[in-house]
Residue, then its C-alpha position, 0 to 999 in steps of 0.5 A: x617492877x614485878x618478877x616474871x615467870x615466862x612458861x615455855x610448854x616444851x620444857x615443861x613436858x621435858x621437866x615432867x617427864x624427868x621428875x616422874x621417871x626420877x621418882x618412879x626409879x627412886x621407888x623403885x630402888x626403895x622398894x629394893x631395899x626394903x626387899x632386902x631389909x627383909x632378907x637381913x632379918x630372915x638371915x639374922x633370925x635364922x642364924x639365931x635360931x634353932x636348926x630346922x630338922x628336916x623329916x622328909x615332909x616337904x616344905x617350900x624354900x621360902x619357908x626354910x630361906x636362910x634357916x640353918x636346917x640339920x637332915x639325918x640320912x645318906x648321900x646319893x654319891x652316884x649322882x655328884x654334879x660340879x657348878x663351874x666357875x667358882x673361884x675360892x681365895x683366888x683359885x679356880x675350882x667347884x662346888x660340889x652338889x649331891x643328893x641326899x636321901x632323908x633317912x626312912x623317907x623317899x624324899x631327897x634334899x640337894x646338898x652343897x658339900x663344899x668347893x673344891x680345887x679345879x687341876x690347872x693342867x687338865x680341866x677336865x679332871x675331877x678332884x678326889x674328895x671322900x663321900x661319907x657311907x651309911x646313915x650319917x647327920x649334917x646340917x647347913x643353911x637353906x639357900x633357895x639355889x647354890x649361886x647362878x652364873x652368867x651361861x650363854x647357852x641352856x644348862x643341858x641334861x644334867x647326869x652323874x658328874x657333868x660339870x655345869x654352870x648352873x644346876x638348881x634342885x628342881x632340875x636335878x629332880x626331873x632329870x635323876x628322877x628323884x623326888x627333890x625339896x625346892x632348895x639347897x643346903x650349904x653345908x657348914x660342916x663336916x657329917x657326922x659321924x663319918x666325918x668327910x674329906x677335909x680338903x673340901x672349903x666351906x666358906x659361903x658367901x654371905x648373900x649380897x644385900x647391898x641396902x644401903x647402894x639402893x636406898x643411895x641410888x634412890x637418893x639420886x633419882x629423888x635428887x634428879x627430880x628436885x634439880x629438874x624441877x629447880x632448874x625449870x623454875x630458875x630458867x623460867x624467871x630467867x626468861x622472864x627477866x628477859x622480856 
């Protein structure tokens, strides 16, 4: 007696569906990682390498994404903005961004100088930090913005000051009027000579790459696909058997 297959067109059309929109997002997951891959390899040989110096030529973020960079010149210390809602080690607080003037250029390049504690008891107070005065080096690593948070609203007209959620170089360029490069520097240490206030937290956090959750994800769509496709053949023979 022969084994039958009995073919049923509806969960045929079923079963393809599943298996090209499971490979479709295992592609597309494995394409993530990949991305991403290609991040940690910037990011390990930008740390391995020699700072950038940063002459006032403008550059494209891509080109300087997770490079350490060194910039010689002032801070533009009237236009401080603070990015909201980022805590530190538990705490509620800021990051402080401000322009700085590339020595003997009109080119300016935003700079994250560090976070600072938020007062619990008046939020609207802004914390006391030192500014560096005079012709002063720093260095840092390019970053393509300093971190996004969720906002339900439109970031507004930035000005001196304002607390925001969210501020990236090339809106502060167009509201201060100042010529700006596409990117940001977390700042890694104090300037020098001068040095800076020593309240100010440098930790940055490590961009999240996360390969090996996509290259997971992929695996179960893949997955996904192959159990659709044994669960179409299994039943088929069922039926099959049946008749």
């Amino acid at each position: 007696m022969g084994i039958a297959f009995r073919f049923k067109l509806i969960p045929f059309v079923a079963t393809v569906l599943v298996v090209a929109l499971g490979i479709q997002l295992g592609n597309w997951q494995q394409r993530r990682a990949a991305q991403k891959i290609v991040l940690q390899t910037k990011l390990t040989q930008g740390n391995a390498s020699a700072p950038v110096q940063l002459d006032g030529a403008p550059l494209a973020a891509e080109a300087v994404e997770f490079r350490r960079v060194s910039v010689t010149g002032e801070f533009v210390a009237n236009w401080p903005l603070y990015l909201d809602n980022r805590p530190s080690a538990g705490r509620s607080g800021f990051y402080l961004l401000m322009p700085f003037k590339i020595a003997g250029t009109g080119m300016h390049v935003l700079v994250a100088r560090g976070w600072l504690p938020r007062d619990p008891a008046d939020r609207a107070r802004l914390p006391a930090y030192a500014t560096p005065s005079g012709t002063v080096t720093l260095q840092g690593m390019a970053r393509l913005d300093a971190g996004h948070v969720m906002e339900l609203a439109r970031t507004p007209t930035l000005t001196p000051k304002a607390i925001v959620q969210n501020a990236d170089p090339l809106q502060v360029a167009r509201d201060s009027g100042l010529t700006m490069q596409p990117f940001v520097i977390e700042q890694t240490a104090a300037a020098q000579p001068s040095g800076d206030d020593a309240q100010m937290v440098r930790d940055w956090p490590a961009p999240a790459l996360n390969v090996e959750k996509h290259q997971g994800y992929a695996f179960q769509w893949y997955a996904l696909s192959a159990m659709a496709v044994i669960f179409f053949v299994v039943n088929g023979f069922r039926r099959g058997k049946q008749k």
